[in-house]
Backbone as CSV, one residue per row, in Angstrom:
resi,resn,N_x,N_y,N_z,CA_x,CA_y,CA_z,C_x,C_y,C_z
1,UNK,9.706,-32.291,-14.612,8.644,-31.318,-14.711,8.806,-30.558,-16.016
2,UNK,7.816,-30.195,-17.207,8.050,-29.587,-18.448,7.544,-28.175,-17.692
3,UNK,7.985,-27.599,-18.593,7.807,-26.063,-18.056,6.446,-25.475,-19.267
4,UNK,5.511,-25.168,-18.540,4.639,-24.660,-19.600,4.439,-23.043,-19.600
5,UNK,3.694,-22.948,-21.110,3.801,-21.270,-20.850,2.554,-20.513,-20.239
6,UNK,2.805,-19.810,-19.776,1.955,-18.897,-18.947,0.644,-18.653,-19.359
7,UNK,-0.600,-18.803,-19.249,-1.629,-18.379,-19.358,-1.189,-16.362,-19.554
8,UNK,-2.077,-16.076,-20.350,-2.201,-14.162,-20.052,-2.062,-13.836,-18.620
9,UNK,-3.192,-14.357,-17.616,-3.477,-14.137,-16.237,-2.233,-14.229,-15.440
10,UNK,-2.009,-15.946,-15.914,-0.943,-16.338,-14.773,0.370,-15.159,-15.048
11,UNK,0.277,-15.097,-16.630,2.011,-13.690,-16.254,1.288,-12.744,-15.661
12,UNK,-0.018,-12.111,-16.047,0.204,-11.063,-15.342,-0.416,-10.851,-13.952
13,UNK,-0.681,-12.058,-13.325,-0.099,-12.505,-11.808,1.283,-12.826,-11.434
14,UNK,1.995,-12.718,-12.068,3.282,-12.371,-11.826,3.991,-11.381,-12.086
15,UNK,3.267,-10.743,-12.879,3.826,-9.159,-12.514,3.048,-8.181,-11.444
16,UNK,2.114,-8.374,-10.860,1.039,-8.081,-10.240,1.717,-8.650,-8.475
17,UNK,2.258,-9.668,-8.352,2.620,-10.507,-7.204,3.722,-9.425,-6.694
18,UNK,4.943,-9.167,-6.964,5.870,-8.492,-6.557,5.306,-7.253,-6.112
19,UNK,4.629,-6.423,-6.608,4.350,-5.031,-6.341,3.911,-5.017,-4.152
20,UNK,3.602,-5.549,-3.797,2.894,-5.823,-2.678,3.060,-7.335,-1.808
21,UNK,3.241,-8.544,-2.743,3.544,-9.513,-2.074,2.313,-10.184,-1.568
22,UNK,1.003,-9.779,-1.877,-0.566,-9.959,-1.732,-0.955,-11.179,-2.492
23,UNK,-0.904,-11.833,-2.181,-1.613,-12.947,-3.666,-3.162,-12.706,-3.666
24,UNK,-4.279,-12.163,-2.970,-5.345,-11.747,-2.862,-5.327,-10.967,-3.825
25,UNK,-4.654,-9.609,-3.624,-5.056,-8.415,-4.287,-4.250,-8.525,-5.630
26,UNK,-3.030,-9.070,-6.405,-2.533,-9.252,-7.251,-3.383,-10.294,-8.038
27,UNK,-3.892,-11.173,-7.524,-5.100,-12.574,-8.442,-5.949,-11.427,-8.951
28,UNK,-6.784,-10.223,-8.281,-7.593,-9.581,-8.720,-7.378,-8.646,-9.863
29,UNK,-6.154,-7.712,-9.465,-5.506,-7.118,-10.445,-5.151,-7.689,-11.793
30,UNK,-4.848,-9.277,-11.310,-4.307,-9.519,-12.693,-5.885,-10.448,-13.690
31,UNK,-6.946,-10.029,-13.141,-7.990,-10.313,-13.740,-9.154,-11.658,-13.051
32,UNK,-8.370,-12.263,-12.053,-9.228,-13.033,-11.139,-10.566,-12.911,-10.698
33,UNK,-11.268,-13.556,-10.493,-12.297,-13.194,-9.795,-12.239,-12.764,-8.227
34,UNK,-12.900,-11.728,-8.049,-12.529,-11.049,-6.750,-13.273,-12.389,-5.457
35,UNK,-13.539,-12.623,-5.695,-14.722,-13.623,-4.212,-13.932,-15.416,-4.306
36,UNK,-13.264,-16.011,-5.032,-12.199,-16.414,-5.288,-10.817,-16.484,-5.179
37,UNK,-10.777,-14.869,-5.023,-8.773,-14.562,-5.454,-8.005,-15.200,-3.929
38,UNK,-8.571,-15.850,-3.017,-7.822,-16.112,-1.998,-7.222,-17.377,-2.042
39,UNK,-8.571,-17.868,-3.240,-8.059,-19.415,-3.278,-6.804,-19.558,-4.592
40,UNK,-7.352,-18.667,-5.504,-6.837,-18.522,-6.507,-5.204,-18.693,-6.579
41,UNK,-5.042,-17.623,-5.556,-3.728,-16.947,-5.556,-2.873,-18.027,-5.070
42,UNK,-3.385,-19.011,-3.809,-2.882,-19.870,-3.286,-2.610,-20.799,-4.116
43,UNK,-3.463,-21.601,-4.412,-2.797,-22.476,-5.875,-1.671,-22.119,-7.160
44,UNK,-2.238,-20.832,-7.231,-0.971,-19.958,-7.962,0.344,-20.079,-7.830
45,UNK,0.519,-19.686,-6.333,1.701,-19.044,-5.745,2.739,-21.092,-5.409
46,UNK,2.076,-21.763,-5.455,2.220,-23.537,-5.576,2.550,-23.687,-7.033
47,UNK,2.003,-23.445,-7.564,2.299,-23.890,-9.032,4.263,-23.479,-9.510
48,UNK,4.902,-24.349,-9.531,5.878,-24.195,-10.129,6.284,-23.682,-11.299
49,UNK,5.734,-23.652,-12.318,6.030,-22.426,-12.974,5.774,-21.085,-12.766
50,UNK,4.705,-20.678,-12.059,4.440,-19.580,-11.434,5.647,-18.869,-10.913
51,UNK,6.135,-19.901,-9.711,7.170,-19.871,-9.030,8.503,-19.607,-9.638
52,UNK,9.518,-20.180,-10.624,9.774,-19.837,-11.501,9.807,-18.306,-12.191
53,UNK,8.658,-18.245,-12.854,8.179,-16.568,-13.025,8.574,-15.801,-12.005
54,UNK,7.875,-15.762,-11.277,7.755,-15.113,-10.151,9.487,-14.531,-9.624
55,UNK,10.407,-15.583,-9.578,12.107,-15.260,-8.679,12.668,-14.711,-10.165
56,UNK,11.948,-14.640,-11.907,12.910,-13.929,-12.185,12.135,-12.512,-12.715
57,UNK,10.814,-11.846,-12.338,10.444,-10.695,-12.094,10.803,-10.164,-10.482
58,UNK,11.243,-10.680,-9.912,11.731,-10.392,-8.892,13.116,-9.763,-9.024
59,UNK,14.262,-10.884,-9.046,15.309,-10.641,-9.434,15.243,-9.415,-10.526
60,UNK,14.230,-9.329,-12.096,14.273,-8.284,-12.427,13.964,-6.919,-11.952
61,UNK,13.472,-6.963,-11.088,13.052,-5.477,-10.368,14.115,-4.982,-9.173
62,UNK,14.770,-6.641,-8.534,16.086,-6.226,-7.850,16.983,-5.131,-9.006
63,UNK,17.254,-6.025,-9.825,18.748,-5.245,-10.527,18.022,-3.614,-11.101
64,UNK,17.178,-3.691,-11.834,16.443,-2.265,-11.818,16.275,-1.689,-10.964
65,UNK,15.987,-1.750,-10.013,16.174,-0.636,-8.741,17.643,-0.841,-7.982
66,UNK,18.360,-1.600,-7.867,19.520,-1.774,-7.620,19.141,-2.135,-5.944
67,UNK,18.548,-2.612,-5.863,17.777,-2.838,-4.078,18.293,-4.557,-3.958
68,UNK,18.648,-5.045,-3.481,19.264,-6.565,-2.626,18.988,-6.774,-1.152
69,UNK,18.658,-7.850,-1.513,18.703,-8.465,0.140,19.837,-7.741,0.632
70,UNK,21.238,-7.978,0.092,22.194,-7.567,1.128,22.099,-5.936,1.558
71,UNK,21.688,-5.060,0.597,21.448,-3.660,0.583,21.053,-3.212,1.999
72,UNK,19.466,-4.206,1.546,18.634,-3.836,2.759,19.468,-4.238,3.938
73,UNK,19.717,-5.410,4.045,20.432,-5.875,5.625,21.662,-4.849,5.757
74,UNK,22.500,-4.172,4.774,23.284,-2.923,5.183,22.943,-1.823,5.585
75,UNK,21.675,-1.314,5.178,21.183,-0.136,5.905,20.431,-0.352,6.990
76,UNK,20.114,-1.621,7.311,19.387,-1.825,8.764,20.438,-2.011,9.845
77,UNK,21.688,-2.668,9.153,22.630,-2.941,9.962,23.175,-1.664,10.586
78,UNK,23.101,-0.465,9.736,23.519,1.310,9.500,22.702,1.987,11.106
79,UNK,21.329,1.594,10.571,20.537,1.979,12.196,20.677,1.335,13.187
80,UNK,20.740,0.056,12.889,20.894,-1.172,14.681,22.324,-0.429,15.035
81,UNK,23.200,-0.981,14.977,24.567,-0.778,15.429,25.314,0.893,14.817
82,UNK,24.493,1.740,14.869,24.803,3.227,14.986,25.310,3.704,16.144
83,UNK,26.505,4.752,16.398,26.690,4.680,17.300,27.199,6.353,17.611
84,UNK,25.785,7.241,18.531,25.197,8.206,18.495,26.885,9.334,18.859
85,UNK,27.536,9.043,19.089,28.486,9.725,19.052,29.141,10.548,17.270
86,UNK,28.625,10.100,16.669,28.963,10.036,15.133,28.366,11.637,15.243
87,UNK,27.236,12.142,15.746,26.310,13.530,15.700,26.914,14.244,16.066
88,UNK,28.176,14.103,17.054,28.219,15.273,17.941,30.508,15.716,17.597
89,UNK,30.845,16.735,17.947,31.800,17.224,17.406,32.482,16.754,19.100
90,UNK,34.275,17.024,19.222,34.340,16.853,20.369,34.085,17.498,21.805
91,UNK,33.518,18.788,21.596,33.236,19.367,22.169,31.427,19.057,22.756
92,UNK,30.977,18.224,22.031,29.582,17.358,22.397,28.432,18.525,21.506
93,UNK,29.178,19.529,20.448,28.190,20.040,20.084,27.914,19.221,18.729
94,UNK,26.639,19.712,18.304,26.401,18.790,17.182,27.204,19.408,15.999
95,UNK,27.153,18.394,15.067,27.989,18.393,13.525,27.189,19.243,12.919
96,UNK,27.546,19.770,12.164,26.278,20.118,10.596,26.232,19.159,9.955
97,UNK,24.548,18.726,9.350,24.682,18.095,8.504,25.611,17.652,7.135
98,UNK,25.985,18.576,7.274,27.539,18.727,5.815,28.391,17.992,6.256
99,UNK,28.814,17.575,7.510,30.232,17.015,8.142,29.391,15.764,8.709
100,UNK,28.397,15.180,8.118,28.115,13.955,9.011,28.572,12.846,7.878
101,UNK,28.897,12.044,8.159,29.665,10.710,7.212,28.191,10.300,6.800
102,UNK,28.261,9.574,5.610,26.986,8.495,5.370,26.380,7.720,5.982
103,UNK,27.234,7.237,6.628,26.457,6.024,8.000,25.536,6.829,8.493
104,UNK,26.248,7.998,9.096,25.337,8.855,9.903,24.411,9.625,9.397
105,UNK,24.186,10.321,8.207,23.042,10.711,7.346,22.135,9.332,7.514
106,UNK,22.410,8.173,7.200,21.455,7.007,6.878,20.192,6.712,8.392
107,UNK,21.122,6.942,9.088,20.064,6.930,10.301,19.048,7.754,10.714
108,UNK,19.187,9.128,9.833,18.475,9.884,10.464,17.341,9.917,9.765
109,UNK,16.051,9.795,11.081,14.482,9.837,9.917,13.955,11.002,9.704
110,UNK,13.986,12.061,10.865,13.591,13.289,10.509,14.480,14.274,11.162
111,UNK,14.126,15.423,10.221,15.030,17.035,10.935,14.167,17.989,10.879
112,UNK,14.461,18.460,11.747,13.640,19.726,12.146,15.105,21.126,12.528
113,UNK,14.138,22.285,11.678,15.882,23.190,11.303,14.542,24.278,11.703
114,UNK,15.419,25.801,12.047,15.450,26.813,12.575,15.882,27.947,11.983
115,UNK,15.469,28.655,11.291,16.005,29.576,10.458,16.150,30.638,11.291
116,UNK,17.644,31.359,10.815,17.585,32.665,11.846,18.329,33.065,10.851
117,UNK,17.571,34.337,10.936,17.763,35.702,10.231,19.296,36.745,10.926
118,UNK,20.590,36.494,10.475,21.543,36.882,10.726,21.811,38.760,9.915
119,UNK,23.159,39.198,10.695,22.911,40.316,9.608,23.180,40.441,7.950
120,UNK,23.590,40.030,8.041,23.490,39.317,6.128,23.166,38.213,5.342
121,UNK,23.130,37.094,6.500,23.022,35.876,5.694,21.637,35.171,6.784
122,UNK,21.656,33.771,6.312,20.268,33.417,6.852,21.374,32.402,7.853
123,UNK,20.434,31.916,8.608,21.779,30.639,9.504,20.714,29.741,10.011
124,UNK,20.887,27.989,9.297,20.519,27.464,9.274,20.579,26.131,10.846
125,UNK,19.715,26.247,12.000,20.414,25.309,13.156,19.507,24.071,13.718
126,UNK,19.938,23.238,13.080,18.924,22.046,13.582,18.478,22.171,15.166
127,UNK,16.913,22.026,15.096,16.778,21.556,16.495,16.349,20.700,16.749
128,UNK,15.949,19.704,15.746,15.165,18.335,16.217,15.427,17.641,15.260
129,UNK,16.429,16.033,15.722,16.481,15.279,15.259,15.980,13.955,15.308
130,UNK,15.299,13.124,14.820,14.747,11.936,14.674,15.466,11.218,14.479
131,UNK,16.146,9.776,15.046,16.745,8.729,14.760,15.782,7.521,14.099
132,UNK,16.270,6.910,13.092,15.713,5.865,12.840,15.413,4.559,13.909
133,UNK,14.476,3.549,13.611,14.269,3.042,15.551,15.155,1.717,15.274
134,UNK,16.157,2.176,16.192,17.644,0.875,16.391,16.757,-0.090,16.626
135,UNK,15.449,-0.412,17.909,15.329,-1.342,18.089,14.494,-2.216,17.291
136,UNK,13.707,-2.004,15.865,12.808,-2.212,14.827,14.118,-2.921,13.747
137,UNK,14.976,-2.394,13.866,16.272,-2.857,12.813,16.881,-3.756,13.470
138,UNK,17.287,-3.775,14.646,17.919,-5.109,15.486,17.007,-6.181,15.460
139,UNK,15.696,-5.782,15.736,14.445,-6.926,15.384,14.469,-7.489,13.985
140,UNK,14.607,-6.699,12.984,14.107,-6.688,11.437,15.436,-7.812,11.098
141,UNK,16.503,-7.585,11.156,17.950,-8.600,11.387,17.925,-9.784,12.231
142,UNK,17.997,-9.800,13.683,17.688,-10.780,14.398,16.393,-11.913,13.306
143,UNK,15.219,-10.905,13.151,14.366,-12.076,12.404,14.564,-12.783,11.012
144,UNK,15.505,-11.841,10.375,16.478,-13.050,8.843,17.151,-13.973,9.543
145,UNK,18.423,-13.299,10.476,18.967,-14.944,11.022,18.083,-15.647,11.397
146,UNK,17.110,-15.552,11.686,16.256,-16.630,12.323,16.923,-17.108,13.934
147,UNK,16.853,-15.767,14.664,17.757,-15.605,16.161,16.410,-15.983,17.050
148,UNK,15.115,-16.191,16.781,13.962,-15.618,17.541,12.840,-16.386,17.250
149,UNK,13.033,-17.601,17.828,11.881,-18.506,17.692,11.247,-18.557,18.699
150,UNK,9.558,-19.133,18.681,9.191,-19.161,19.423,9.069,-21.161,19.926
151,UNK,8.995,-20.966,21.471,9.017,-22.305,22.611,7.365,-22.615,22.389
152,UNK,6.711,-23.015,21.765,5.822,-24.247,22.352,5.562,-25.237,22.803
153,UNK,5.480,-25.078,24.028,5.183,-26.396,25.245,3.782,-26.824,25.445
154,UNK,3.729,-28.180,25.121,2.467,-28.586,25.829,3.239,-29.868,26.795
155,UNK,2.081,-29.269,27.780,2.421,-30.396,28.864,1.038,-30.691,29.670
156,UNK,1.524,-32.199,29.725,0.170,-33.579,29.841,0.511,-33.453,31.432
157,UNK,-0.635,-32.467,32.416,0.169,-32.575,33.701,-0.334,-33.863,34.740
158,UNK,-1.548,-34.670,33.542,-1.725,-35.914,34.203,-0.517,-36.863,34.159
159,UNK,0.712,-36.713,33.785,1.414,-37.775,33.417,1.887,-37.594,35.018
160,UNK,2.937,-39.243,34.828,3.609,-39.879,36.241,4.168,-39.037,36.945
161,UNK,5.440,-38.248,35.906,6.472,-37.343,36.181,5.957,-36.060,36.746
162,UNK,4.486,-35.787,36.784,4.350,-34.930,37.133,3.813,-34.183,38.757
163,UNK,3.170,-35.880,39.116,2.608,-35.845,40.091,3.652,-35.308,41.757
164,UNK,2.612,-34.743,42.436,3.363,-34.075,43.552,4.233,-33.235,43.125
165,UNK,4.165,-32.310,41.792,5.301,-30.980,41.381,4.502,-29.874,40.922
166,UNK,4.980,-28.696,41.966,4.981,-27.324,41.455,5.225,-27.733,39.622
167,UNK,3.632,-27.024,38.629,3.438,-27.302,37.623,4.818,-25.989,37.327
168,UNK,4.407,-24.942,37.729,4.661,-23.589,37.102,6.382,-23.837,37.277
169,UNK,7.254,-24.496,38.788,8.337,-24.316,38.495,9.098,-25.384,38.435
170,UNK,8.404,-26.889,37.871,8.779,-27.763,36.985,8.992,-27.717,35.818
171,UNK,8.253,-26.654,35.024,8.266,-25.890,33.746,9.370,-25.031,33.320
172,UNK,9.327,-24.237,34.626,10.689,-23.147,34.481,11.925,-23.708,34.482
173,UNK,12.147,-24.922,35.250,13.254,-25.569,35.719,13.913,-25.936,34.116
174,UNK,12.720,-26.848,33.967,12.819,-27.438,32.326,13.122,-26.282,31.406
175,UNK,12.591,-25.233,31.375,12.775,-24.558,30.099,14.267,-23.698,30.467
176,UNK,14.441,-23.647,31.705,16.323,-22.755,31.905,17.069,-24.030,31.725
177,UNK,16.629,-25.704,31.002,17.445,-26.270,30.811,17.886,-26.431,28.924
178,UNK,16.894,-25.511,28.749,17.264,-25.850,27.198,18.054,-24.364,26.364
């Protein structure tokens, strides 16, 4: 395969592609015709040099923001497997934010604080904390390994094997065998 150079468009459909991950709305941006850009983008996003382009404006915007696949899978890993004891002191009261380790800052999505007017100073006391959602991050992980496929069954219930059988728990039988 020779590697050719980029049309104007095609680079700047590749700088246009990363921002969003849209090949619709990036074909347009990068000068496409809008009533087109669906097809556009698709042939685009096929084209091997495109492709090419494309993993090293990528990769360039990884190392500039300093953001990685592995990054991300560490801070999701931070919320899935958090473990809510980290909040609380041994006495089961909560930490101040000042004494919470990083792990435990990373989880938290929102705070809600309480100002009270002391006799000299102000005193700052959380009352509402937001956790990030464990079960959106155990999902978001589970779905990179690729833990979570889906079973499509079709079944011909005219066939031989089938005749004279409960359809529904000939099915079940079969599927607690795989």
């Amino acid at each position: 395969m020779s590697k050719r150079k980029l049309t104007p468009k095609q680079a700047q459909f590749c700088k246009e592609y990363p921002i969003d991950f849209n090949g619709s709305k990036a074909a347009i941006r990068a000068g496409y015709v809008e009533n087109s850009a669906r097809i556009t983008a698709s042939k685009l996003l096929t084209n091997p040099n495109i492709h090419a382009q494309l993993q090293k404006e990528i990769e360039k915007r990884s190392k500039r923001t300093e953001i990685t696949s592995d990054s991300v899978l560490q801070e999701l890993a931070k919320i899935a497997f958090f473990d809510i004891r980290g909040l609380f002191n041994d006495d089961w009261t909560m930490k101040q934010p000042s004494e919470w380790s990083d792990d435990v800052a990373a989880v938290i999505g929102g705070i809600e604080v309480n100002h009270i007017v002391g006799n000299d100073d102000l005193k700052a006391i959380v009352s509402k904390l937001k956790l990030s959602n464990k079960e959106k991050s155990l999902e978001l992980i589970g779905r990179h390994l690729a833990m979570f496929t889906d079973r499509n069954v079709n079944i011909n219930y005219d066939r031989e094997e089938f005749k004279g059988k409960d359809p529904e728990k000939y099915l079940s039988d079969r599927l607690s065998k795989t």
